[in-house]
N, C-alpha and C positions, 0 to 999 in steps of 0.2 A: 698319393692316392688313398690310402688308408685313413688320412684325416677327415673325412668327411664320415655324418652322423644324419643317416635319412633312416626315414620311418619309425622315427625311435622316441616319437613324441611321449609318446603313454611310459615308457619305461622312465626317461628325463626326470617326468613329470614326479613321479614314483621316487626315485633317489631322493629329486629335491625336497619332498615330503619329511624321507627320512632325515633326512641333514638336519632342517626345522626342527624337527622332533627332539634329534640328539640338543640339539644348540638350546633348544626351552626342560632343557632335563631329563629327556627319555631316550629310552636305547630303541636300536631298528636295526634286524637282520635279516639282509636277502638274500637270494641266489638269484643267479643272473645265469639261465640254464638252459643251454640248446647246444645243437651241432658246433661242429667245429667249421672258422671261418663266418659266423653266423652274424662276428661284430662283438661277443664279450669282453674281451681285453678291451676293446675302445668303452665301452661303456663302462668297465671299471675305473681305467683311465679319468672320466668324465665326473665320475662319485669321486674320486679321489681328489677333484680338480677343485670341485666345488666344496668341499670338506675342508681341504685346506680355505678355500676364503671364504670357510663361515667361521676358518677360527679354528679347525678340529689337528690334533697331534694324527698325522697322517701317520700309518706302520704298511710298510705293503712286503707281501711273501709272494710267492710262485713256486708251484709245485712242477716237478719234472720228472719225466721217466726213468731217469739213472738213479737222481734221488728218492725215491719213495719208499725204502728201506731203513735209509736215515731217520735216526731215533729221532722223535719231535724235530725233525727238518724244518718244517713249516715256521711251526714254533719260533726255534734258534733265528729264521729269517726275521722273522718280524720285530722280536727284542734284542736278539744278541747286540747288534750294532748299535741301538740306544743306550743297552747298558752301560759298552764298554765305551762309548764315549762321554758319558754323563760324567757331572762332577761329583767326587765322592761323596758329598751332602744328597744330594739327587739319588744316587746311588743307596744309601743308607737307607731316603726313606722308602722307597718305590721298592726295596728289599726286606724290608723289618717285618718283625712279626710274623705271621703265619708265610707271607709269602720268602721265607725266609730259603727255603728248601730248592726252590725257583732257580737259582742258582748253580746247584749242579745239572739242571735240566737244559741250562743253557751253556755249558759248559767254562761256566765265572770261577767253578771251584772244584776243586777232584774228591770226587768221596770214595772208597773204599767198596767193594762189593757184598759186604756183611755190613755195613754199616749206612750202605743205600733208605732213601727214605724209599716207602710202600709206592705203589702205585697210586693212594689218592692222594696221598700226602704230597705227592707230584702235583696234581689235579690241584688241589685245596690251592697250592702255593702260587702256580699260576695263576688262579682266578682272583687272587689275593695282589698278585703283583699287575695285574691288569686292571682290579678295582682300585690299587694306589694311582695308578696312574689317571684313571679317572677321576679322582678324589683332585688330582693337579687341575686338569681343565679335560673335556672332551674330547673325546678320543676313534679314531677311525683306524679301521683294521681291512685291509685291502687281499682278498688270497683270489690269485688267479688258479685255473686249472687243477680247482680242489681233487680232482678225480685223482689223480697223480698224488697226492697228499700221503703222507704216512699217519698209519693207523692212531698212533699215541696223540699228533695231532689231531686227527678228527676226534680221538675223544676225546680232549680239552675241550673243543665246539659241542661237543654233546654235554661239557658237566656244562658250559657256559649257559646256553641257553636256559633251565628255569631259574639260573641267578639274574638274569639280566633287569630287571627292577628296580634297581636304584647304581645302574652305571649312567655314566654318559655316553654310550656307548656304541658305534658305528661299525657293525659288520657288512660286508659285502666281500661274496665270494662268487665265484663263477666255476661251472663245471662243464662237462660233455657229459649225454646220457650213452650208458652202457659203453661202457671204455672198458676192455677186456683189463682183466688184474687189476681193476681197483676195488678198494673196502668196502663194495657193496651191501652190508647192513649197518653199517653207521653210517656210510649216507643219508641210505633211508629213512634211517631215525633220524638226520636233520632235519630233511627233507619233508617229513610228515610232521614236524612239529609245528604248532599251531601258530607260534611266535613265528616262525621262516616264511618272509615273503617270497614267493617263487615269482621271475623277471623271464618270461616266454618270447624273447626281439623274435618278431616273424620275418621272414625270406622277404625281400625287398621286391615290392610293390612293380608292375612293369612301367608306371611314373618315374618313381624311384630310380630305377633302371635305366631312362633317360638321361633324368639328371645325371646320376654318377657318370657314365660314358660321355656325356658332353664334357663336365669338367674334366675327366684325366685323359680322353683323346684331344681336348683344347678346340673342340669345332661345335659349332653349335648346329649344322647338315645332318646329323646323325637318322639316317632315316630308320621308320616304323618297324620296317616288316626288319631290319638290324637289332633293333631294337629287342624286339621279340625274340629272336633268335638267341642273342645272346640270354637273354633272360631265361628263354628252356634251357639252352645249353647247364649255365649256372646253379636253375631251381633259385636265382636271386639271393643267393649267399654269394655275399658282398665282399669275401677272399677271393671267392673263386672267380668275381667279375674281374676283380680289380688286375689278375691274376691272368685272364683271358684277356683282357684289354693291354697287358704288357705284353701278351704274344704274338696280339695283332697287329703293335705297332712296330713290333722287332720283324713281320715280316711282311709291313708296308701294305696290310689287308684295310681296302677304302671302308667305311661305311656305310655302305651304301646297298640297295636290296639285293643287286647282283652279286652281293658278296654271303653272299646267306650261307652255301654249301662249304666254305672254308673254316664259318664259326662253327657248323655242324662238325666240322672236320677236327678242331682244335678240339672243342666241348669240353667237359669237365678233365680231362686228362692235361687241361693247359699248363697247370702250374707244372707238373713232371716234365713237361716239353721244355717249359721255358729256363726252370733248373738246369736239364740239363746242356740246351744252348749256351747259358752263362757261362756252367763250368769250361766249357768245351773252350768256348773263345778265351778263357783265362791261364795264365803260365801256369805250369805243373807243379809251382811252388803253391799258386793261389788253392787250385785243386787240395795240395797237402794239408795247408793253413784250413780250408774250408772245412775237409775232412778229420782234422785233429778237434776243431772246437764244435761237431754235431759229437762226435764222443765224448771230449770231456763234459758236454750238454749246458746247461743256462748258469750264466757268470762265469764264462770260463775266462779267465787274463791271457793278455797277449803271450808274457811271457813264459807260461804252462804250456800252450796251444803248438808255440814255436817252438817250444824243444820236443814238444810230443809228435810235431810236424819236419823233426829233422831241421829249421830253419834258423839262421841268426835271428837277433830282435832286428835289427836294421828291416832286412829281407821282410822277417812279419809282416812287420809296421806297414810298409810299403805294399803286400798283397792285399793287408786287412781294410787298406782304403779300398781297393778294388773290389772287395767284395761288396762293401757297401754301396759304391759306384753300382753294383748291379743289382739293387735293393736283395739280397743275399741276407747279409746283416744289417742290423739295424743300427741308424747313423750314430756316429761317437758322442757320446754325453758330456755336457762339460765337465771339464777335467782332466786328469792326466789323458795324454796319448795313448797310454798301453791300457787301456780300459779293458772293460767286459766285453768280448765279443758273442754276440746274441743274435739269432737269427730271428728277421723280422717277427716269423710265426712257429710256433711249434711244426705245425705240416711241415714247412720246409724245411727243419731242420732234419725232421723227419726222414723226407726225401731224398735228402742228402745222404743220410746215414743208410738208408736203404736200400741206396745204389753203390756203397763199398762193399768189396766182396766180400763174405763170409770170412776165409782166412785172414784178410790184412784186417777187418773188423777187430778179429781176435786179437792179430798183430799190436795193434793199436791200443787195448784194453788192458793188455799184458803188461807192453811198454808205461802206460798210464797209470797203472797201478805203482810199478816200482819206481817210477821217477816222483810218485807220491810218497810214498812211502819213504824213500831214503830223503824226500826235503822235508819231514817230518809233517807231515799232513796228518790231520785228524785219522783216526782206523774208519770209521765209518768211510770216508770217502775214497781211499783204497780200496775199501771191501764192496764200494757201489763198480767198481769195475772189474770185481774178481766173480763177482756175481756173473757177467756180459760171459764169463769164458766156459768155454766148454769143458767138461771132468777131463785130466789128463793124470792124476793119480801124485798132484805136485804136495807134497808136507808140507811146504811153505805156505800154499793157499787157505790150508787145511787151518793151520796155526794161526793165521793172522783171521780167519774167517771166526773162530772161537775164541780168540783175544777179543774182535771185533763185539761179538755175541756178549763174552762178558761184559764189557761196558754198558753195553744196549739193558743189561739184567738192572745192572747199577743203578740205570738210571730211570725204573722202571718200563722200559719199553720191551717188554715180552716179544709183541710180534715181530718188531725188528729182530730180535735174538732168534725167535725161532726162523726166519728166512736166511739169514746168517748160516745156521746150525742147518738147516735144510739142504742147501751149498755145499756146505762141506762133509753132511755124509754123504754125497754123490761123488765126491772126487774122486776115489772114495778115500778114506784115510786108511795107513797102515792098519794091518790086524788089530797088534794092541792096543790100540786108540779107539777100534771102531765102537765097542760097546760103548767107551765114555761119552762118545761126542753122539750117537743117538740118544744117551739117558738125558744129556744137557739138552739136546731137541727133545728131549717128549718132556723134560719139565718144564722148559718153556709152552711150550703146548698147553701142560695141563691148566694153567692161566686163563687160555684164552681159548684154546680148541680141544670141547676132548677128544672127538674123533682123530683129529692127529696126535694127540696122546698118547691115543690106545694105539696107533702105530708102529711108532718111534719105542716107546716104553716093550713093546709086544717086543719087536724085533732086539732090543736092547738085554731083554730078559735072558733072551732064546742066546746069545753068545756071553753071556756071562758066565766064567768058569767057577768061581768062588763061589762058595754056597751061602755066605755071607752077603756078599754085591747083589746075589741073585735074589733073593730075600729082598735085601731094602729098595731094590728095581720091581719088586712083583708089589710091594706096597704100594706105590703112587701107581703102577700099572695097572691094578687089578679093581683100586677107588677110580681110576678112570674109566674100567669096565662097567661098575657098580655106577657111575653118575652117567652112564652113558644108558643105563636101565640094564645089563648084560648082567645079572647076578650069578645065571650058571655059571660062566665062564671064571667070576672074580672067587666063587667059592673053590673052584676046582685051582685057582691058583694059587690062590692063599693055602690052603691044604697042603698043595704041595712043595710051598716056601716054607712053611711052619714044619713037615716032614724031614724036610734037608738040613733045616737049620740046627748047627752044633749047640752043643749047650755054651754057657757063658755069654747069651745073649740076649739076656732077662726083656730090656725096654724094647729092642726090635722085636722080639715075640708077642709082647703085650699089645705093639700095635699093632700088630699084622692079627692077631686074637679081636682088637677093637674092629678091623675093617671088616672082619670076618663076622661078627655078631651084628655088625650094624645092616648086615644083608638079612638078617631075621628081623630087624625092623619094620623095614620096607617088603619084603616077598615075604609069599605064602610060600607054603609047602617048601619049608628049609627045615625040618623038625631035627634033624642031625649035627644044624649049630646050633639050636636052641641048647638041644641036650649036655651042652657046653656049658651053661652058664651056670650049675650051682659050686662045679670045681673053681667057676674062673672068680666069682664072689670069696671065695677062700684067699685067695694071694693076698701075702701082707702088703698092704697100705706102701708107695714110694713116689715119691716127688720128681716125676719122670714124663718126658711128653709122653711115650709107647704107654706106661702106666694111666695116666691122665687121660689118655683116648681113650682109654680101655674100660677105666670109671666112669667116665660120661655117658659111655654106650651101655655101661651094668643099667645104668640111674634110670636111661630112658626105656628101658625092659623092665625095671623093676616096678616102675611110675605105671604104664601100660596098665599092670595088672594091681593097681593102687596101694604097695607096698612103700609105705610112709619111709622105711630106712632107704628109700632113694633119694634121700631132700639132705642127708646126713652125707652121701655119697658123692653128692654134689655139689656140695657148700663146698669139700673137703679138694673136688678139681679147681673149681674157678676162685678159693683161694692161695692156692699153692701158686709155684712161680712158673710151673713147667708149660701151662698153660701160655704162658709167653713166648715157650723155645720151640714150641709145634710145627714141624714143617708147614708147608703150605698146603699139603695134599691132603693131613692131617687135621688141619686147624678146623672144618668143619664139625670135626664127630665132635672137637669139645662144646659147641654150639647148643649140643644138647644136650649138655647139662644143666645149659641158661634157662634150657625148653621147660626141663623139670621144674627147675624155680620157678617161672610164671605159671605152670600148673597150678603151684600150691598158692602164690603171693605174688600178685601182679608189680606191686613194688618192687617186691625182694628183686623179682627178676628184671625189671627195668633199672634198679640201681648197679646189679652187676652187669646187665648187658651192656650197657651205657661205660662203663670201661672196656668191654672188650671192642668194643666198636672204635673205642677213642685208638686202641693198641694195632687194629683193623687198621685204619685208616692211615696208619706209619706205616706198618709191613705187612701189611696182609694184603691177600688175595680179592679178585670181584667176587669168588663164590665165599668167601665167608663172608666177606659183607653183606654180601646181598640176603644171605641164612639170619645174619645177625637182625639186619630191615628188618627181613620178615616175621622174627620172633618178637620183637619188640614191637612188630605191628599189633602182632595176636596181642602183646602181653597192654598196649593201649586199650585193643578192642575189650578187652578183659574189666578193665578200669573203665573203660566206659567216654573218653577221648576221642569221639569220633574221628577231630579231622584230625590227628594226630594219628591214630591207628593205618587211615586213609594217604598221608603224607607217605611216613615209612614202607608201607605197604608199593605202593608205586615205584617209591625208589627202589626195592628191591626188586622190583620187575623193571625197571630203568639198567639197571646193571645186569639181572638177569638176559637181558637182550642181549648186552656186548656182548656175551661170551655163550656158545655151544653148550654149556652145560644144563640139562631139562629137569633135573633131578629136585631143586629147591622153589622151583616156578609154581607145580601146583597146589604148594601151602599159599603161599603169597596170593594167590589168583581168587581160593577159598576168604581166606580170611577177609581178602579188600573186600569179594562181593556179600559179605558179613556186613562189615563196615556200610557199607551202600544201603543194603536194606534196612539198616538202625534207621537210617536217614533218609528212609523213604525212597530211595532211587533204585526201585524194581526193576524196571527198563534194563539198567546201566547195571545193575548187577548181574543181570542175564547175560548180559554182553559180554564181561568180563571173564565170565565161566564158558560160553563159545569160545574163547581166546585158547584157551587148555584142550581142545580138542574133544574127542571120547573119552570114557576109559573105558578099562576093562578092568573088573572087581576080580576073575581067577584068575588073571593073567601076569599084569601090568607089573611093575617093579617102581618104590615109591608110594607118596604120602596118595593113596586112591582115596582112601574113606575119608579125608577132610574136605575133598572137591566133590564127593557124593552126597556127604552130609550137606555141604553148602547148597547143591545143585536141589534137594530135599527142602533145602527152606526158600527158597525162591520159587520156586512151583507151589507152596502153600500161600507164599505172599500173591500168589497171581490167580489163589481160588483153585489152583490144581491138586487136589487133597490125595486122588485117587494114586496119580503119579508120585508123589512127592512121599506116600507111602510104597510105591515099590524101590524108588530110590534107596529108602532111609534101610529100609528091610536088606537090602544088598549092600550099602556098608555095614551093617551087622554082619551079615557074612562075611566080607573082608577082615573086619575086625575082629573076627574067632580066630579065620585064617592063620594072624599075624599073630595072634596070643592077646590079642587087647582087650580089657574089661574096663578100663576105666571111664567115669563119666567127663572126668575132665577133659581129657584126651579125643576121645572121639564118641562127643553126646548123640550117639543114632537113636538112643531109647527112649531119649526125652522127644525128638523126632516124630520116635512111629508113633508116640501116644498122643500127642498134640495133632496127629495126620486121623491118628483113629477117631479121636477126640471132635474133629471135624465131619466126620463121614457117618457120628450118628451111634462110631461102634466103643462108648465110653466101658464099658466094664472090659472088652479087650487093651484100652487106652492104659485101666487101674492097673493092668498087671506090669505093663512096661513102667510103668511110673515106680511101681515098688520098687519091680529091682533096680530101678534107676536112684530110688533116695537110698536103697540099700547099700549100694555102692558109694556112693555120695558119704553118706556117715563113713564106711571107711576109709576113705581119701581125708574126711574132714577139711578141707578149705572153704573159705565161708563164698566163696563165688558157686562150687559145684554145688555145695549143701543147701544154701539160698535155693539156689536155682531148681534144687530139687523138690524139695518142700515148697514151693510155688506152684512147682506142677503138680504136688501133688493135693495143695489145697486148693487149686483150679478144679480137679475130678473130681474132688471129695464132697458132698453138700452139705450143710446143715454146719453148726456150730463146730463139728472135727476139721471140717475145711476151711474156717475163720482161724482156728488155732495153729492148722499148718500156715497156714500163712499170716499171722503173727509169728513162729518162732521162726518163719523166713528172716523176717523183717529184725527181729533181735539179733538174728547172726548178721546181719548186713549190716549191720550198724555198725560203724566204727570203722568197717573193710574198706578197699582199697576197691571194692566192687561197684562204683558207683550208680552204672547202670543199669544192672540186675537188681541194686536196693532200690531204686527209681520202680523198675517195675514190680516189684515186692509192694512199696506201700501203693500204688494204685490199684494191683491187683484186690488189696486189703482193704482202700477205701471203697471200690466198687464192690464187692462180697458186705461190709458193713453196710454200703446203701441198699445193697438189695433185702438184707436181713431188717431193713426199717431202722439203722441205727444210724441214721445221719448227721449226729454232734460228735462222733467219734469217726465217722468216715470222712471229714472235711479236711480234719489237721494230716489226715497222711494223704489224702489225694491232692492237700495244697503243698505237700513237701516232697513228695512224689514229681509233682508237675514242676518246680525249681528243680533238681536233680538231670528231668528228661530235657528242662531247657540248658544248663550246663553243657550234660554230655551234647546236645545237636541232635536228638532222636524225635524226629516232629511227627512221624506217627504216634509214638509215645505219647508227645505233647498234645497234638491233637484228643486222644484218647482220653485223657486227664481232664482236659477242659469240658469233652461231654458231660463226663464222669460228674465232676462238679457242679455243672449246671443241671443235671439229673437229681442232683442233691439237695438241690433251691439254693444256691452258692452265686452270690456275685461275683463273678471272676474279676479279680482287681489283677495288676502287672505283678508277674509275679517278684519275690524280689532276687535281684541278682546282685548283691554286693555282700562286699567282705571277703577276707580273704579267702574260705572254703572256696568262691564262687569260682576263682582262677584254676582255669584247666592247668593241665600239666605245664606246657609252654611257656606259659606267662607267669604260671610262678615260676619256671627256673631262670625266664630272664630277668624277672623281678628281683629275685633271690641273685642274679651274677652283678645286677646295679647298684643293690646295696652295699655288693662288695668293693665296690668304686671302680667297675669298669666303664668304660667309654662302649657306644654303639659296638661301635667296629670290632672293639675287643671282643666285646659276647659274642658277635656274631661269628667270629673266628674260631671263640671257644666252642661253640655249636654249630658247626658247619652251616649256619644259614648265612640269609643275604643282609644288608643293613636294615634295611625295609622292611622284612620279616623283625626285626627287631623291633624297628619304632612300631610296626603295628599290635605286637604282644606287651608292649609299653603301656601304647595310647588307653589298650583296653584295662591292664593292669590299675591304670589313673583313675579311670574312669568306674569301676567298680569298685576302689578301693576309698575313692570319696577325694582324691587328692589332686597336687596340680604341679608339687614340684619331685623332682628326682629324690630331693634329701627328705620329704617327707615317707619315702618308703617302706624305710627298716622301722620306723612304728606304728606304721602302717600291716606292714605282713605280720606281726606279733601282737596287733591288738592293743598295743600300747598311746597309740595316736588320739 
């Protein structure tokens, strides 16, 4: 019955598209997304079918209920069996290089729990071993029942997707909407991404419904007003007929119109009728057998089933045809006899399990577990039935549930670990155990969820007897308080861990002192940790993570108020090693020290950022990745990189989404709608800063005055001058709040003068402009000071405001500031054209307008061209070649070719896709005047 495919033209049609697509070189991901019984399996089935005979290396996973805990379950489904069948040639290359890591994810190789790769380093390696495989020939990836998926898989699907560009690559997955306990926000972030065709099969047609009923009743009399009937009954989900239609022939119901009150009778509760008819008619053994393989759930073998069902294999074998005999399970596959036994549909397994009692369920769970266990099965799948059982206070579960967790750490799958860890404090565990095994839950948590964090971590603190444990548990506890915006609560803990703590415990003080200062960061009215930091400036200098936090957090307090000895204090963290050994709870504060660096030297800070990212991506966490994006976004916007600023920037709100933590989202959110406005996209920068909500300037906890200041220059860009001045006015306020003066940091004064400056009210504009270059000179970096003296030769009239903006333009020379010297010499050449000095305004507003085409700033560009033609200037193209003209991008991949890597290698070494290479290639060629690879390296030096 279930073979048949009506009304599903448009969908067909859709697959076959994709298939085309993949086979002529392009990748295609859909979901295939409705109720259950709706017909997705058959329509995966169908992509699957037609994939293979266009030639595509089919992979197909299924996700299941029992399994969902399973660390990259999905994952393991789809390659494991490839791998370990492959020849070791095949094997080597489909593993080399980046996808190298892939391997213990799949479980090919055991790695060590300290010695686990990072969470993306997992990511990196799969998408690396799924792009070798597409590198072989085209490739199809088949996931039924995504809903059921475990988390680390769907995030694999979520890094996949903006790589998908140069695979050959065929996704197709199917889910159910709203299935209680699935990863509901990364679905949805697959789900909303632009690249996922969403596949909607509607309720079968009462046509439709004809046909099906005629072929599996075998009569072609099926009358109308039957017809219909059936059809409401079902709502034309083609399970549920096919389903009714087997229990209307099991109990001899004609088709015919007088038979209308019986289909009314059956209705959608058919399949539960006709289930349990089968079971009924079948031996008490078939019942056992039935009921052993809806527990052990999807692929379970004969011979697990049979021993879990009390049964010889003989006896199995012999129920397990029977159940097939009553479409139960689904028929034997070629191949051995003691195959998988699989019931047709999930419902029905469903069903089945549904109707075991509550006690034997457990019974059954129990037993499965340790007949697993002692035949040495994987821990994960032990612990997927130890999960099923109710708390009974057993150590053994407790043990194997935290063994389990460990791995799942290993292997970076957090969430697995913490559902694990979940488990087993409920059992609950012995006394002495219980504080451990909730700190291993709430550090797993802090990963992924801080609100469960702050839980687990909270309650962990509270039965900690050591004043020690208690201490290094109030650490990550109280930074989960702080990233969850709660600063009262994390000052009042840290206090009181730093109180209890004995001496002789230098580095855990220093850090517990770091997380404790970084809450003066972020909130106002904390002036009692402030008052802490010219003691904690005193500590000598030690190569220590607690130490290293601790400097990070001095640097970006000292930076705030534009004391130059924070650039000394910072060099001094992110070259030390300690910065490597940071816990993870930790590893953010040292982020800003990076922060510091791009203040003073957009390079400076993008060359060191740029390692810590690489050290990020092996062991570190989503929230220092995501802090690191984000700072390297600012430290591009700085330089002047639009779509580079704008790449990093998302991706750190890309990862910001997986994970609960809100604390590093609204720099990211700021800066990208920066980035936007460079490049003219007003709209879209508005939009970006809606995404962040309100704030609140005396409230709030976290980066407020950079999403004010942003919100402040988009209201100017839209003509809103009046608003955009009370904005900018209320991050000044914030920024006293927090102790902050600096221009760099948070420009609100360059702001309100350019807002007053608009409104008419220039001599209130001049005074924010002093104290804004005033500050500026003492920072001294030639981005703020540029930037300064620009505004201030904008105010200025007459020949004093030609000279401010000349000595703009000398300090910008040379910097790493490229788009603030862009707008230096335009500002300079239109100020010379209006003074009548048009042989001296042409050469900077024609070097000005090269600069604003570089960076991507087309208001800029726009501006420049008037500017020029205002001049009596032919505008000729401007010129874009040579090596200056290579954004950041392209010279580093330019720079990694002359090294003599291959595509794929850069691409590995820079986390992008291959595509994204050749296209910072093609352009690197093409401005640099060349045509072959080995002309590069003298090419980028000039020497060519």
């Amino acid at each position: 019955m279930s073979d048949l495919l009506l009304d599903r033209e448009g969908e067909l049609e859709r697959i076959g598209a994709g298939v085309s697509r993949v086979r002529e070189g392009g990748s295609w991901f859909a979901v295939v997304y409705g109720p259950a019984g709706v017909g997705k399996t058959r329509l995966l089935a169908e992509a699957g079918r037609r994939a293979a005979a266009a030639g595509l290396r089919v992979l197909t996973a299924r996700g299941s209920e029992l399994e969902r805990e399973y660390a990259s379950g999905l994952v393991r489904q789809l390659f494991e069996s490839l791998l370990r069948s492959a020849s070791l040639e095949e094997r080597e290359r489909w593993l080399g290089g980046a996808a190298d890591a892939a391997g213990a994810t799949l479980g090919l190789k055991d790695v060590a729990q300290d010695q686990a790769p990072g969470e993306f380093a997992m990511l990196h390696a799969l998408f690396w071993l799924t792009s070798n495989l597409c590198h072989d020939g085209p490739l199809a990836l088949l996931m039924d029942d995504l809903h059921w998926a475990d988390e680390p898989s769907l995030r694999f699907l979520t890094y996949l997707l903006p790589r998908l560009e140069d695979l050959r690559l065929l996704v197709v997955a199917s889910m159910r909407p709203e299935e209680p306990m699935a990863a509901t926000q990364l679905l949805d972030l697959l789900l909303s991404d632009r690249q996922v065709q969403t596949l909607l099969p509607p309720p079968l047609s009462v046509a439709a419904t004809a046909q099906a009923l005629r072929a599996w009743l075998g009569r072609d009399d099926v009358d109308a007003a039957f017809v219909r009937a059936c059809h409401q009954a079902t709502g034309g989900n083609p399970l549920l007929l096919s389903e009714l239609a087997r229990a209307l022939v099991a109990e001899g119901v004609e088709p015919a119109a007088n038979t209308v009150t019986q289909v009314e009778r059956l209705g959608s509760a058919a399949m539960a009728r006709r289930v349990a008819v089968e079971l009924r008619r079948l031996e008490p053994g078939a019942m056992h057998l039935a009921q052993a393989a809806a527990v052990l759930g999807p692929g379970a073998g004969l011979t697990p089933a049979a021993a879990l069902a009390g049964l010889d294999v003989e006896s199995a074998r012999r129920h397990a045809a029977e159940l097939r005999a009553a479409h139960l399970l689904r028929p034997a596959a070629d191949g051995p006899p003691d195959g998988e036994l699989d019931y047709v549909h999930p419902l029905v397994r469903a069903t089945v399990y549904r109707g075991i009692d509550p006690g034997r369920q457990a019974a059954l769970h129990r037993r499965a577990a340790g007949l697993l266990l002692n035949g040495g099965a994987r821990l994960e799948q032990v612990a997927a039935h130890l999960l099923h059982l109710p708390p009974t206070g057993d150590q053994e579960t407790v043990d194997v549930l935290r063994r389990t967790a460990a791995q799942a750490m290993a292997s970076g799958a957090a969430e697995a670990a913490l559902a694990y860890l979940r488990r087993a404090a409920a059992e609950p565990p012995d006394a002495p155990d219980r504080a451990a095994v909730l700190a291993e839950a709430g550090a797993a948590a802090f990963l992924i969820d801080g609100p469960a964090a702050i839980g687990y971590l909270d309650a962990a603190t509270e039965l900690a007897e050591d004043p020690v444990d208690r201490a290094r548990l109030a650490g990550m506890c109280e930074t989960a308080h702080l990233l969850g915006k709660d600063a009262d609560h994390a000052v009042a803990g840290i206090t009181r861990a730093l109180d209890g703590l004995p001496d002789g415990h230098d580095d855990l003080r220093r850090g517990l002192e770091a997380i404790l200062l970084s809450v003066a960061l972020l909130t106002p009215g904390v002036d009692e940790v402030r008052a802490r930091l010219p003691e904690l400036r005193n500590l000598p200098p030690a190569d220590s993570p607690g130490a290293a936090s601790l400097d990070g957090v001095i640097a970006m307090c000292d930076a705030l108020t534009g004391d130059r000895g924070c650039l000394e204090r910072a060099r001094r963290v992110l070259t030390g090693t300690a910065v490597r050994r940071a816990p993870a709870h930790t590893a953010f504060l040292l982020s800003s020290a990076c922060f510091v660096l791009f203040a003073a030297d957009p390079d400076d800070g993008i060359t060191v950022c740029d390692a810590l990212m690489a050290h990020a991506r092996a062991t570190g966490s989503a929230l220092s990745l995501g802090s690191l994006y984000a700072y390297r976004g600012w430290g591009w916007l700085l330089h002047g990189a639009l779509a580079d600023a704008e790449s990093d920037l998302r991706e750190s709100l890309r990862l910001m989404t997986t994970i609960r933590v809100p604390l590093v989202r609204p720099t990211a959110l700021a800066n990208l709608a920066a980035a936007l406005l460079e490049q003219g996209r007003v709209r879209e920068a508005g939009a970006v800063l809606d995404e962040g909500g309100p704030q609140d300037p005396e409230r709030d906890t976290g980066p407020v005055g950079d999403v004010l200041v942003a919100r402040a220059a988009v209201s100017s860009a839209q003509g809103h001058h009046e608003q955009a001045l009370e904005t900018v006015l209320a991050a000044g306020r914030r920024a006293a709040a927090v102790g902050s003066t600096s221009p760099a940091i948070t420009p609100w004064r360059y702001f309100a003068a350019t807002s007053l400056h608009a409104l008419g009210r220039t001599p209130e504009a001049r005074r924010y402009a002093d104290e804004n270059l005033a500050l500026a000179r003492q920072w001294g970096a030639p981005y703020t000071l540029g930037r300064g003296l620009r505004l201030t030769g904008l105010l200025t009239p007459g020949p004093a405001g030609i000279d401010a903006l000349r000595e703009a333009v000398d300090i910008l020379e040379g910097s790493s500031a490229r788009l603030e010297h862009a707008k230096a010499l335009i500002d300079l050449g239109s100020a010379l054209r209006r003074a009548n000095a048009r042989s001296e305004a042409r050469p900077a507003l024609t070097r000005g307008l090269e600069l604003a085409l570089q960076c991507g700033a087309m208001p800029l560009v726009a501006h420049a061209r008037t500017e020029l033609q205002a001049s009596g200037t032919r505008i000729r193209s401007p010129r874009m070649t040579g090596p200056e003209s290579l954004t950041p991008s392209e010279a580093r991949v330019a720079d990694l070719a002359t090294q003599g890597l291959t595509n794929r290698q850069i691409a590995q070494r820079l986390y992008v896709t291959v595509k994204t290479v050749e296209v910072h290639l093609s352009a690197a060629y093409r401005k640099l005047g060349i045509t072959r690879r080995t002309q590069l390296s003298a090419a980028r030096t000039g020497t060519g």
